[in-house]
C-alpha angles and dihedrals in degrees: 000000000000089000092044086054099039081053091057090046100052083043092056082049095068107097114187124268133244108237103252134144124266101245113221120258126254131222088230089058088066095118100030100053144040118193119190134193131225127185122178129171118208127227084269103050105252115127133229126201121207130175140198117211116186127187109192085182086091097066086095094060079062085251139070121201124205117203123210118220125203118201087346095308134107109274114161138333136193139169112279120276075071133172118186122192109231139165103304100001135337137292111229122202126205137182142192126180090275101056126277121356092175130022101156137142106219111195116218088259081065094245103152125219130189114222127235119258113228111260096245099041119091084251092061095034082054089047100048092045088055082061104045093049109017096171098052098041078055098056089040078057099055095042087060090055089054100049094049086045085057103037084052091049092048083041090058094040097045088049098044090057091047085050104044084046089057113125089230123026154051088350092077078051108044102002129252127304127230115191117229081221122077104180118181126230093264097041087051083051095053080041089058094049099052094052092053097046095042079049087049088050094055088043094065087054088049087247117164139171115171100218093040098045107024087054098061096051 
């Protein structure tokens, strides 16, 4: 019930396009913009070409819109969580702080496809590296998982001490709590970083926990 009427929302969200061209991506707008490619054929042959452009850059207006191109003009846009009608179902769009989370055209029998980052953009580079070296972009995607893993289990130690040292509170209750692990300034800072890099990396595969990720943003 609550995700049928978050649908309709994000649906009455859509407002129409303007017509304009896509503009081609640039290899300087590698970490302010995803662009992703949809191509559908009807029952009858003919092709449509639909397109996702993403500016990340508005997060700090406390929002972030995705526009929807048809035939490489402006067809519609809304704020993200977004879902655009298109030919056979809809294409939802998801963010998180580290980029897309979700970019798939679901068809009205509820099939899910991921679309197809644009060559040029960090989505695509990620994506043609996993197939040119399958077995490296494996282990580059387990590390990631290890590193947020990590970065989660210093976070709660490090938490738990800060709440149980509390003047008032649970400590009078359960005692106080020491972490085994004592990080300096600096290493919490490299800590912070790796999580955010290793967050960064799951985001171009459009990878997301919410507890992982969403921990380290």
């Amino acid at each position: 019930m609550l995700k049928e009427w978050r649908h309709r929302r994000a649906v009455q969200r859509v407002k129409p396009g303007d017509g304009r061209p896509l503009k081609p991506f640039r290899w300087w707008q590698m970490l302010t913009r995803a662009l992703f490619h949809l191509r559908l054929v009807s029952q009858d042959g003919r092709q449509t070409v639909y397109a996702v452009d993403v500016k990340h850059q508005n997060q700090s207006e406390g929002h972030v819109k995705a526009h929807l191109y048809l035939e490489g003009r402006h067809h519609a846009e809304s704020k993200v969580p977004a879902v655009f009608p298109v030919q056979g179902g809809t294409v939802e769009v998801r963010t998180s702080a580290f980029g897309l989370k979700r970019c798939h055209y679901v068809t009205t029998e509820g099939a899910e496809h991921q679309l197809i980052p644009d060559a040029s953009s960090a989505e695509g580079r990620r994506a043609r590296f996993d197939r040119a070296h399958p077995a490296l972009s494996r282990w580059i995607g387990v590390l990631s998982s290890i590193v947020l893993v990590t970065g989660l289990v210093l976070l709660v130690l490090q938490l738990a001490e800060q709440v149980t040292r509390a003047p008032e509170g649970i400590a009078q209750h359960v005692g106080t709590f020491t972490s085994p692990i004592d990080l300096s300034a600096w290493a919490n800072v490299v800590v912070g970083l790796a999580t955010v890099a290793a967050s960064t990396e799951r985001a171009l595969r459009l990878r997301y926990n919410w507890l992982l990720d969403g921990g380290a943003g």
